[in-house]
PyMOL Python script that loads the backbone (N, CA, C, O; Angstrom):
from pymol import cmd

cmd.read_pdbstr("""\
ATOM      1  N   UNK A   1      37.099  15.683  -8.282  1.00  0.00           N
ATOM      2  CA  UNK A   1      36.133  14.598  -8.229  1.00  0.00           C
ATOM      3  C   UNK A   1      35.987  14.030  -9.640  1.00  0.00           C
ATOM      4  O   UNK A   1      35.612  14.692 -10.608  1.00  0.00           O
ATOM      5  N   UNK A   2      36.400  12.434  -9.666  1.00  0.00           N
ATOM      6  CA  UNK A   2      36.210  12.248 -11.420  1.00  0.00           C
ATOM      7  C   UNK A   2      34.564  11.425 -11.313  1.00  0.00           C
ATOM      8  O   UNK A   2      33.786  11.273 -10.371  1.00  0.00           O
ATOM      9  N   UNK A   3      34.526  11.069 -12.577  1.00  0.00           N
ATOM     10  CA  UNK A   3      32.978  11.226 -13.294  1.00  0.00           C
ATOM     11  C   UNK A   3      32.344   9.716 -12.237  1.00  0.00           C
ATOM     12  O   UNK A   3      31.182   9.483 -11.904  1.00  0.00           O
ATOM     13  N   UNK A   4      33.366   9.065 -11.989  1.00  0.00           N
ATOM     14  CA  UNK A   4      32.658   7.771 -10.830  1.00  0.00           C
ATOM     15  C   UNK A   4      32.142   7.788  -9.968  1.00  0.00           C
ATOM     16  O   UNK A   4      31.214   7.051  -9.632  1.00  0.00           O
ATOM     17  N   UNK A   5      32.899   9.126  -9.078  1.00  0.00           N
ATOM     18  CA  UNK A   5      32.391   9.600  -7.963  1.00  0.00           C
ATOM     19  C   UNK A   5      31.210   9.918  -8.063  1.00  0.00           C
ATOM     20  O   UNK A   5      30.330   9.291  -7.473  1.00  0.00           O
ATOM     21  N   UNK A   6      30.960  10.993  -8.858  1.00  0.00           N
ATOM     22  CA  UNK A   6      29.692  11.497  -9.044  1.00  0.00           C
ATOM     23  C   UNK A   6      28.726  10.370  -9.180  1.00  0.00           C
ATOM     24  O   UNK A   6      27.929   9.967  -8.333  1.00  0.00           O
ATOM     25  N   UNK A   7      28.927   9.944 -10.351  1.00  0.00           N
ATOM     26  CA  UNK A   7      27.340   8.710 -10.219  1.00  0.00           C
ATOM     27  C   UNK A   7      27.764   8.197  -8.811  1.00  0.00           C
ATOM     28  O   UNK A   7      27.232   8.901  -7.953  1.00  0.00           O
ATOM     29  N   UNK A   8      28.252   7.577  -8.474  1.00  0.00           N
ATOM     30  CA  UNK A   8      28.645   6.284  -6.961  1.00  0.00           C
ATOM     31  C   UNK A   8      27.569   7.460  -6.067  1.00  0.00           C
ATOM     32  O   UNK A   8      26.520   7.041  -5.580  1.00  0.00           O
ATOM     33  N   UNK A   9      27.947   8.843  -5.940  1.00  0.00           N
ATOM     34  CA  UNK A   9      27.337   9.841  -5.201  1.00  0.00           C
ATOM     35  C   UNK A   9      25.634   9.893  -5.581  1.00  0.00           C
ATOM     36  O   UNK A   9      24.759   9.552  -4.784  1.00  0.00           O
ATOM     37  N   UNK A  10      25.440  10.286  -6.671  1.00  0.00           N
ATOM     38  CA  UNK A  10      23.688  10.312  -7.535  1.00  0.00           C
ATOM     39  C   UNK A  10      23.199   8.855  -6.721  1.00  0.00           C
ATOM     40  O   UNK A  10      22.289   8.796  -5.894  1.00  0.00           O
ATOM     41  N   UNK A  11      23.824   8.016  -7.061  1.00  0.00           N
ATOM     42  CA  UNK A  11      23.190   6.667  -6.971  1.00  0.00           C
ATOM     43  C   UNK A  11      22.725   6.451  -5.466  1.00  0.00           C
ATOM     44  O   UNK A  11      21.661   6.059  -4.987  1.00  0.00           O
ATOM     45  N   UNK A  12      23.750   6.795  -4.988  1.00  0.00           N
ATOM     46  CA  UNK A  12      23.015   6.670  -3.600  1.00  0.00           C
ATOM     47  C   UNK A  12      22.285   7.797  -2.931  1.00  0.00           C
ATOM     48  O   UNK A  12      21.420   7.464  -2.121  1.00  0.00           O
ATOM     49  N   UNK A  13      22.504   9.168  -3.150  1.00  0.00           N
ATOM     50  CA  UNK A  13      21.295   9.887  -3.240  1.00  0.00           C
ATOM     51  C   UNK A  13      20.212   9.389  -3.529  1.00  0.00           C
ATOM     52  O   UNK A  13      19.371   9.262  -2.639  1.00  0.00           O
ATOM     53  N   UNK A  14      19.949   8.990  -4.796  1.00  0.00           N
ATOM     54  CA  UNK A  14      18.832   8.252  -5.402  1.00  0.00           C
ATOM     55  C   UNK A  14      18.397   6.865  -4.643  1.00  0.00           C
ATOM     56  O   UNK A  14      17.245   6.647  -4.265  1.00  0.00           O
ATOM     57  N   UNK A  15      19.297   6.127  -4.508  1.00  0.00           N
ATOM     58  CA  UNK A  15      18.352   5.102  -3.485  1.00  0.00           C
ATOM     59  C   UNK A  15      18.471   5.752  -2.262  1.00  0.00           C
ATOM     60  O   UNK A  15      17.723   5.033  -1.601  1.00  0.00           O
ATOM     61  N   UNK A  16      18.982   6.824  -1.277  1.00  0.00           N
ATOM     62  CA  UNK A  16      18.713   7.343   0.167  1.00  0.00           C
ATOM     63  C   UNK A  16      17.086   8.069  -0.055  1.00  0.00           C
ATOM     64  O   UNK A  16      16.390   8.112   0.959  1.00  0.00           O
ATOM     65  N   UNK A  17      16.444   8.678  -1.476  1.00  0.00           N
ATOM     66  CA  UNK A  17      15.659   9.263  -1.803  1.00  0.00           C
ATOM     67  C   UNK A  17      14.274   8.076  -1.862  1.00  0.00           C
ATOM     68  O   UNK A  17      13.188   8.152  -1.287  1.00  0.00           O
ATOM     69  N   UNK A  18      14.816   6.979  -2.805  1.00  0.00           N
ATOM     70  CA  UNK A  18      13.918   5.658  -3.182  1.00  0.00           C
ATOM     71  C   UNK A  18      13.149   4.887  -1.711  1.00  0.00           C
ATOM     72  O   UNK A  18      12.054   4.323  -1.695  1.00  0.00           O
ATOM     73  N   UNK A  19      14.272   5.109  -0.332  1.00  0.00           N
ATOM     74  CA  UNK A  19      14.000   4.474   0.488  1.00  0.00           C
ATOM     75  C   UNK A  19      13.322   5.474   1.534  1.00  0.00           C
ATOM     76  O   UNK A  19      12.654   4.802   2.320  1.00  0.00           O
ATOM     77  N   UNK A  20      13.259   6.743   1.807  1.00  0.00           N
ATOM     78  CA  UNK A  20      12.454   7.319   2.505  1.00  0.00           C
ATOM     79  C   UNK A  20      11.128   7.462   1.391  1.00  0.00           C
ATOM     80  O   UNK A  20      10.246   8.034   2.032  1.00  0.00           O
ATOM     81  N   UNK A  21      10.742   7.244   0.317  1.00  0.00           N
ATOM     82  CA  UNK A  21       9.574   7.300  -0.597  1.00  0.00           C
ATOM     83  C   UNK A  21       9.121   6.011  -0.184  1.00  0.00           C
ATOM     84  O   UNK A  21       7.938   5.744   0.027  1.00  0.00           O
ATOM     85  N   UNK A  22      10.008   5.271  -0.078  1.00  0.00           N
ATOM     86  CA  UNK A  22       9.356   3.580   0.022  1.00  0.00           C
ATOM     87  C   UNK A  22       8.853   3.331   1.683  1.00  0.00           C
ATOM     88  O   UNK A  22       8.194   2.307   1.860  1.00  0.00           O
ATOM     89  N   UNK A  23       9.077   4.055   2.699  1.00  0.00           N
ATOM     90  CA  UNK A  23       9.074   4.335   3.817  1.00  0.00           C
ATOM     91  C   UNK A  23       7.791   5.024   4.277  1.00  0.00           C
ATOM     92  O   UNK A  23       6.940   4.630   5.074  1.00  0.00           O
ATOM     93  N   UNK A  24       7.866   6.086   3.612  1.00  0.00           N
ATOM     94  CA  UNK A  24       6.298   6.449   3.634  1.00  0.00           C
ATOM     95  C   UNK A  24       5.462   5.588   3.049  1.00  0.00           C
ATOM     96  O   UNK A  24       4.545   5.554   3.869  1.00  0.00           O
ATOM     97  N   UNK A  25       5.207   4.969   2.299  1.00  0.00           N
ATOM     98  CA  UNK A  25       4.552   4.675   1.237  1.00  0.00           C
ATOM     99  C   UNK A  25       3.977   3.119   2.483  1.00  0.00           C
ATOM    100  O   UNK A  25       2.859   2.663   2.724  1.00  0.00           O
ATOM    101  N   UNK A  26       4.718   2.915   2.752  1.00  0.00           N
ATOM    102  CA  UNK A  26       4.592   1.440   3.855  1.00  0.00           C
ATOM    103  C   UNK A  26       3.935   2.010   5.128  1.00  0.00           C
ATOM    104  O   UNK A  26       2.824   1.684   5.545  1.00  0.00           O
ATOM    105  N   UNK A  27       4.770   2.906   5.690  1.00  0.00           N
ATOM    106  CA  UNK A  27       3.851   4.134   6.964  1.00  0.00           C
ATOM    107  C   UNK A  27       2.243   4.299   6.503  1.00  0.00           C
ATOM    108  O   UNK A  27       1.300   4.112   7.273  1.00  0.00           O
ATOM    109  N   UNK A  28       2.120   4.689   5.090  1.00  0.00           N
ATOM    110  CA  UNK A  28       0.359   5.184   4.693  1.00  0.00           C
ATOM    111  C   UNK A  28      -0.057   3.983   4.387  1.00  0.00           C
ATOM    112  O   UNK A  28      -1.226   4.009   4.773  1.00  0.00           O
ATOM    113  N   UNK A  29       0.182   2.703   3.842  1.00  0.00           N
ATOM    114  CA  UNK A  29      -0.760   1.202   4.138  1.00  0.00           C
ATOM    115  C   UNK A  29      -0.801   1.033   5.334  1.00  0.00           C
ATOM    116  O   UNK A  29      -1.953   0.904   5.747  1.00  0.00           O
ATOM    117  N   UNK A  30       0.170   0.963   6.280  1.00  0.00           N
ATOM    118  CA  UNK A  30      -0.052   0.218   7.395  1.00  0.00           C
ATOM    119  C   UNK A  30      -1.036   1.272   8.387  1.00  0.00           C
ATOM    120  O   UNK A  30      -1.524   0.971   9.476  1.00  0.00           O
ATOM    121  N   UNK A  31      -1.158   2.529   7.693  1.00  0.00           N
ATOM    122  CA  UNK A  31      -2.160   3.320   8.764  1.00  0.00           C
ATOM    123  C   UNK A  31      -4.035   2.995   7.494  1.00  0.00           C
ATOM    124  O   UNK A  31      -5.197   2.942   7.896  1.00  0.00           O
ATOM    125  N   UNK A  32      -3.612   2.888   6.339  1.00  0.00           N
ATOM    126  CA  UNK A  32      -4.621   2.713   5.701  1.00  0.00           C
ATOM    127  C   UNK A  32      -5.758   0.622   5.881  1.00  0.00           C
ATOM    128  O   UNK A  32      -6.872   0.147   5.666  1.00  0.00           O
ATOM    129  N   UNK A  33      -4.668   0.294   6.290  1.00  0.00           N
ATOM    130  CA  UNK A  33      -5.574  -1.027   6.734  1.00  0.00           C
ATOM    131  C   UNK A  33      -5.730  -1.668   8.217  1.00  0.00           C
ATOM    132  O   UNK A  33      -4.966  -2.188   9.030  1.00  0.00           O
ATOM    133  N   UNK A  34      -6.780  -1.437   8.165  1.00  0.00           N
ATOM    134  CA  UNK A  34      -7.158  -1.439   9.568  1.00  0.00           C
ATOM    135  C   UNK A  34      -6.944  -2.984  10.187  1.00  0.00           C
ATOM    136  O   UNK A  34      -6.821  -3.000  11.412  1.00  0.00           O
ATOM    137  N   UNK A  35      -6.902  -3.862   9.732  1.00  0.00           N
ATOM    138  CA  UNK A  35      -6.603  -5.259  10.240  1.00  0.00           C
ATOM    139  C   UNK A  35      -5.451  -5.642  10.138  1.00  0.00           C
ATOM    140  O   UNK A  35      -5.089  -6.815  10.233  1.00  0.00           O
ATOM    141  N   UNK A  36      -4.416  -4.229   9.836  1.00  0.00           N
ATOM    142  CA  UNK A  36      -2.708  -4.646  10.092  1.00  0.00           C
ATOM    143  C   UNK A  36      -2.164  -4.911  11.709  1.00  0.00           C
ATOM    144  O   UNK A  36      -2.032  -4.149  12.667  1.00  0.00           O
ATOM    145  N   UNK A  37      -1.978  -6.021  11.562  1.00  0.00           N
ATOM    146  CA  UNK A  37      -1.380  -6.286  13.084  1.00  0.00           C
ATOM    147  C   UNK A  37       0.072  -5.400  13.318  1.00  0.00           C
ATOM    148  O   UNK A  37       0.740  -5.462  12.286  1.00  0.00           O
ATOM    149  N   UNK A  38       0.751  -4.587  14.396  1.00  0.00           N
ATOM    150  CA  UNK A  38       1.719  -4.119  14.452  1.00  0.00           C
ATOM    151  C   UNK A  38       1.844  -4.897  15.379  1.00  0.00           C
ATOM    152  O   UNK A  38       0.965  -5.378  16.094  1.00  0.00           O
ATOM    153  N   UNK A  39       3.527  -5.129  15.411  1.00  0.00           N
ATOM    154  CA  UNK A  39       4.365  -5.136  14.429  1.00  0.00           C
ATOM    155  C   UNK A  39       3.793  -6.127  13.347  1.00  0.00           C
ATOM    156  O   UNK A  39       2.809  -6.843  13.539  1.00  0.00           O
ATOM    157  N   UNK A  40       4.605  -6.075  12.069  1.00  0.00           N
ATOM    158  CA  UNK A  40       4.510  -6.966  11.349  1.00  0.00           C
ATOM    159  C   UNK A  40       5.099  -6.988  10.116  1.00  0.00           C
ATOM    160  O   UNK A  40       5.005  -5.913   9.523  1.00  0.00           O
ATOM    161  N   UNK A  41       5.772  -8.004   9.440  1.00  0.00           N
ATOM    162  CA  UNK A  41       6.554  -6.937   8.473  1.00  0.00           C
ATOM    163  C   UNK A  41       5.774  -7.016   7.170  1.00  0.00           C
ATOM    164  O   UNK A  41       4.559  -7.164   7.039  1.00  0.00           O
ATOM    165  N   UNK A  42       6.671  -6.892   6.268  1.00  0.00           N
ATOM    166  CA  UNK A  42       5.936  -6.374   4.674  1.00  0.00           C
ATOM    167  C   UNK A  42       5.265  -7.688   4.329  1.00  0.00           C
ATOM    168  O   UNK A  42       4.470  -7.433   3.425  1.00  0.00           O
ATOM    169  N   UNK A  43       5.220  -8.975   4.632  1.00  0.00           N
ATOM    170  CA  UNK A  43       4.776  -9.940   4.025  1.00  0.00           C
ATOM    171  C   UNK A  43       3.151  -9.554   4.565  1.00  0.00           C
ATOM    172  O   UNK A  43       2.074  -9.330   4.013  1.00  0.00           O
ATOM    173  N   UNK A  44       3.593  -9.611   5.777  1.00  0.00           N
ATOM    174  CA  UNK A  44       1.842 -10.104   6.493  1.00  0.00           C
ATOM    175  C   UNK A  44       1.294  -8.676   6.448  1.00  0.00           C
ATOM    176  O   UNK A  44       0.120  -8.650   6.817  1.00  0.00           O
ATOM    177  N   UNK A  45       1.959  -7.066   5.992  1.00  0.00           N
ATOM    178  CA  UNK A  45       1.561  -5.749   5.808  1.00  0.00           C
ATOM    179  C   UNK A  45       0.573  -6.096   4.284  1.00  0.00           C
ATOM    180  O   UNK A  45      -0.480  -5.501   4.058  1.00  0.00           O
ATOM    181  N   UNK A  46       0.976  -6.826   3.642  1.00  0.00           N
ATOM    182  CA  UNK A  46       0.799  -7.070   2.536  1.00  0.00           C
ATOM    183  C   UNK A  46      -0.341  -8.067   1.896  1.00  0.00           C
ATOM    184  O   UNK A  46      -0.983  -7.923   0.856  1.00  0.00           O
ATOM    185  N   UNK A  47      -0.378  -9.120   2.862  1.00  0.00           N
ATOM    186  CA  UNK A  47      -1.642 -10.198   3.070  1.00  0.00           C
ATOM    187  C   UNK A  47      -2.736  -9.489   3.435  1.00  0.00           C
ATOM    188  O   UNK A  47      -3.855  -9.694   2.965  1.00  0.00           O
ATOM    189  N   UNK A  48      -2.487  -8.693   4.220  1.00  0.00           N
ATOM    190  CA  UNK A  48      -3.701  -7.585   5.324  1.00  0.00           C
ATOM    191  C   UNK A  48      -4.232  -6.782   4.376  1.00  0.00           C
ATOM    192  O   UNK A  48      -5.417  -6.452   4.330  1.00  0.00           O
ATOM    193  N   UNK A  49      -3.383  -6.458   3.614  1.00  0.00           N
ATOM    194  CA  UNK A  49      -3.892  -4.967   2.593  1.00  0.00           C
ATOM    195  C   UNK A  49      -4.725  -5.883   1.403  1.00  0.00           C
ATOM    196  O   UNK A  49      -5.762  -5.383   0.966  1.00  0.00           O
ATOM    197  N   UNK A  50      -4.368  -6.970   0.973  1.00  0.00           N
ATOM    198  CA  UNK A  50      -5.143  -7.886   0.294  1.00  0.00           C
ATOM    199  C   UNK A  50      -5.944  -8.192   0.484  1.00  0.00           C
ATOM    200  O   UNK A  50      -6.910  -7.908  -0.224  1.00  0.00           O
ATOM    201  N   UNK A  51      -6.050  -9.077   1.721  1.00  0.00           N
ATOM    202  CA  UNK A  51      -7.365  -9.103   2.548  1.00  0.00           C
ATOM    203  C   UNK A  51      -8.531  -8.461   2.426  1.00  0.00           C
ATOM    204  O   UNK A  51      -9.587  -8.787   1.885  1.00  0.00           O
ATOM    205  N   UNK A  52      -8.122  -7.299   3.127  1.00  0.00           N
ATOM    206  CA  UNK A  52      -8.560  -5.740   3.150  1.00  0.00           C
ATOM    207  C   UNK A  52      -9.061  -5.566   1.723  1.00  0.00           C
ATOM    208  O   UNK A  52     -10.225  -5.871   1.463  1.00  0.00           O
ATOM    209  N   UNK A  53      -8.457  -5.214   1.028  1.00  0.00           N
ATOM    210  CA  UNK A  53      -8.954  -5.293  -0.160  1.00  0.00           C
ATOM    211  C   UNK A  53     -10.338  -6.556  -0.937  1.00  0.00           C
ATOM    212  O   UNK A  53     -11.256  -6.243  -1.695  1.00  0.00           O
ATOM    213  N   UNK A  54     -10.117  -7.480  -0.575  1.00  0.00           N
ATOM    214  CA  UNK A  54     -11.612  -8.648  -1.046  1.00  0.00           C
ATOM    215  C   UNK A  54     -12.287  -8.371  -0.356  1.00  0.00           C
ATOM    216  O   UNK A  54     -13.390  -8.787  -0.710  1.00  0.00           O
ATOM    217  N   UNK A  55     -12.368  -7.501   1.154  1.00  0.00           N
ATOM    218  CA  UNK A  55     -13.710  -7.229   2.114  1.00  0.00           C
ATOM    219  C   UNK A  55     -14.098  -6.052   1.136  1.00  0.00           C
ATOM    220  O   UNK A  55     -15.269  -6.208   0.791  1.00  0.00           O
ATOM    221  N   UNK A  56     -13.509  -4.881   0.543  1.00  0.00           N
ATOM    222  CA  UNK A  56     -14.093  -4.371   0.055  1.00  0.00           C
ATOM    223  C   UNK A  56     -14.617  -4.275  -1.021  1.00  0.00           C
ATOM    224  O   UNK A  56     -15.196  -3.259  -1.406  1.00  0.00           O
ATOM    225  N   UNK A  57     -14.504  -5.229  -1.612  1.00  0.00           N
ATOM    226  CA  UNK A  57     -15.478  -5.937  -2.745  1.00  0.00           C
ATOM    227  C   UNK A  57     -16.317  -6.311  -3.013  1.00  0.00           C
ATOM    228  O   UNK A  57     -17.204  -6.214  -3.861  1.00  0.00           O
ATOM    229  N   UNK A  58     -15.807  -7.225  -1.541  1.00  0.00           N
ATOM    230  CA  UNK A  58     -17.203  -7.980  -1.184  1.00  0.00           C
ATOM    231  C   UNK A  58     -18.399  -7.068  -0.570  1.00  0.00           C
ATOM    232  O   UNK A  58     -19.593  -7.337  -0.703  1.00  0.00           O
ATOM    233  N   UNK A  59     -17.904  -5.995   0.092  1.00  0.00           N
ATOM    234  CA  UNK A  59     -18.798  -5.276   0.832  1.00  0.00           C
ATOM    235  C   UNK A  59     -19.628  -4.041  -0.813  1.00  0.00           C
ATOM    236  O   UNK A  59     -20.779  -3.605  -0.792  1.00  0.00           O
ATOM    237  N   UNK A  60     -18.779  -3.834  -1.778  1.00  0.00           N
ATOM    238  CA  UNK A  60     -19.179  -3.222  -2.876  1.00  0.00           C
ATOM    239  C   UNK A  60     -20.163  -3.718  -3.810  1.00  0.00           C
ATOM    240  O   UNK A  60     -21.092  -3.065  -4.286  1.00  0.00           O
ATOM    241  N   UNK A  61     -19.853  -5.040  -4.054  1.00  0.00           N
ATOM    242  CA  UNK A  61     -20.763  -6.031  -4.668  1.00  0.00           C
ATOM    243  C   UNK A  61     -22.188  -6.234  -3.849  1.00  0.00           C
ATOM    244  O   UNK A  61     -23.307  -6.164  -4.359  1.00  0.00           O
ATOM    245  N   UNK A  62     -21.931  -6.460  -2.678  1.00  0.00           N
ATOM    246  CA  UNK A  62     -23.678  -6.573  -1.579  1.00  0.00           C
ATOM    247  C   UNK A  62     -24.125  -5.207  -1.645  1.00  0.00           C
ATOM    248  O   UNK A  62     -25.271  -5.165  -2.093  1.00  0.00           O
ATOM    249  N   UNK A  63     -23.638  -4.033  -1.358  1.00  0.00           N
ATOM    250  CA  UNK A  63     -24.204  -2.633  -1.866  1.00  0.00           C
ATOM    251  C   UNK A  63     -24.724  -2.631  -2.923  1.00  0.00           C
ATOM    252  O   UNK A  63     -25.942  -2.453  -2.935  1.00  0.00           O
ATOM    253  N   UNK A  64     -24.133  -2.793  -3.984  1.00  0.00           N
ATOM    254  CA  UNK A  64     -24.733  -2.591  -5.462  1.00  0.00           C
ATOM    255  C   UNK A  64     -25.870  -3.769  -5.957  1.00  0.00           C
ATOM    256  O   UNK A  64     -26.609  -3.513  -6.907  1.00  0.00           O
ATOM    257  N   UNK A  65     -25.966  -5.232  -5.159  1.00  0.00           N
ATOM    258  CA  UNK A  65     -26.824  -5.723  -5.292  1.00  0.00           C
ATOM    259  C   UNK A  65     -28.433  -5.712  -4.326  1.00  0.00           C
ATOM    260  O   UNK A  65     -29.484  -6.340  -4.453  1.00  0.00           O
ATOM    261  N   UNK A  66     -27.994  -4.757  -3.450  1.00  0.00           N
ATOM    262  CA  UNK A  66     -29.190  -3.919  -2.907  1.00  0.00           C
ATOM    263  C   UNK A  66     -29.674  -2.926  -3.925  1.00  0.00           C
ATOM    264  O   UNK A  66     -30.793  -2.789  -4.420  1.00  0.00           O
ATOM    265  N   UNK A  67     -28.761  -2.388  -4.081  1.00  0.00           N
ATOM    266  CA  UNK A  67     -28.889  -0.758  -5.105  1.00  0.00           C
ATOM    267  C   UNK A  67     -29.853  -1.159  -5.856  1.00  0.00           C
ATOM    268  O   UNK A  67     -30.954  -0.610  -5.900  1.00  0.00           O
ATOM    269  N   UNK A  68     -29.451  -2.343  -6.638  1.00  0.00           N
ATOM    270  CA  UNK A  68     -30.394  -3.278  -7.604  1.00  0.00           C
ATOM    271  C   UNK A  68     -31.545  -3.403  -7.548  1.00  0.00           C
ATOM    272  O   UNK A  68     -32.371  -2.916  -8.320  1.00  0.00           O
ATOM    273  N   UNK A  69     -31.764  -4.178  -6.481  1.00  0.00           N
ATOM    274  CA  UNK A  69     -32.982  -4.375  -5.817  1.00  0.00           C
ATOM    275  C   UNK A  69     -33.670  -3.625  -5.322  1.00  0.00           C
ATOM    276  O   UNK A  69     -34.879  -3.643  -5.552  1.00  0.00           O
ATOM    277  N   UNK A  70     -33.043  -2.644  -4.400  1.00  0.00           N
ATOM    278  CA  UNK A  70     -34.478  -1.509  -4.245  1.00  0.00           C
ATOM    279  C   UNK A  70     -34.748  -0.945  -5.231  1.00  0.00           C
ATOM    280  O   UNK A  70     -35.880  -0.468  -5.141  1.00  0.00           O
ATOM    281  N   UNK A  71     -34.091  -0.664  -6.536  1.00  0.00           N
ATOM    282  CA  UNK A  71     -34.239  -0.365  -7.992  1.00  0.00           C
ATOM    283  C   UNK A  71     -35.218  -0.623  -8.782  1.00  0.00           C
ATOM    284  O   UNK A  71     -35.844   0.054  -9.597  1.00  0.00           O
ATOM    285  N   UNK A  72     -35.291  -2.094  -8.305  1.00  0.00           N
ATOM    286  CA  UNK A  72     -36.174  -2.580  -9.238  1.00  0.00           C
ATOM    287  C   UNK A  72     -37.910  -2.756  -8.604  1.00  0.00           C
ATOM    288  O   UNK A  72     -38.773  -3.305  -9.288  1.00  0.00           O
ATOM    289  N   UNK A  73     -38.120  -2.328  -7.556  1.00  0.00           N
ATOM    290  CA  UNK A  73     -39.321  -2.447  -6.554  1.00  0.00           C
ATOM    291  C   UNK A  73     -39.723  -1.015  -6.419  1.00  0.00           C
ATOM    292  O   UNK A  73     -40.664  -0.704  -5.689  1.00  0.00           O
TER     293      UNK A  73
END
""", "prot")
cmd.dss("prot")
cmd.show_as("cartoon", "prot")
cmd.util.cbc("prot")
cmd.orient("prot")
């Protein structure tokens, strides 16, 4: 086996490795946001998780401006 093989071999180990990491990683958003439509692919997986994300901001910011307020009474 000369030295090409080997990397040509690593390399795709390494991306067969990159793509079941990237696989899960898409599996735990799409179970972590609840307004992901299935099917759907990475664009609109991705709008959703954004989304998702400004509700909880928004929902963090109205908490803490209660927090405030019963704080101050």
């Amino acid at each position: 086996m000369n030295g090409s093989s080997r990397s040509k071999e690593g390399g795709e180990k390494h991306f067969l490795e990159d793509s079941r990491v990237l696989v899960k990683q898409v599996r735990e958003l799409r179970r972590l946001v609840p307004c992901c439509r299935e099917p759907c692919g990475l664009g609109e997986l991705f709008q959703d998780a954004a989304t998702h994300i400004e509700d909880l901001q928004v929902q963090v910011k109205v908490m803490r401006m209660l927090l405030d307020k019963l704080s101050d009474e």
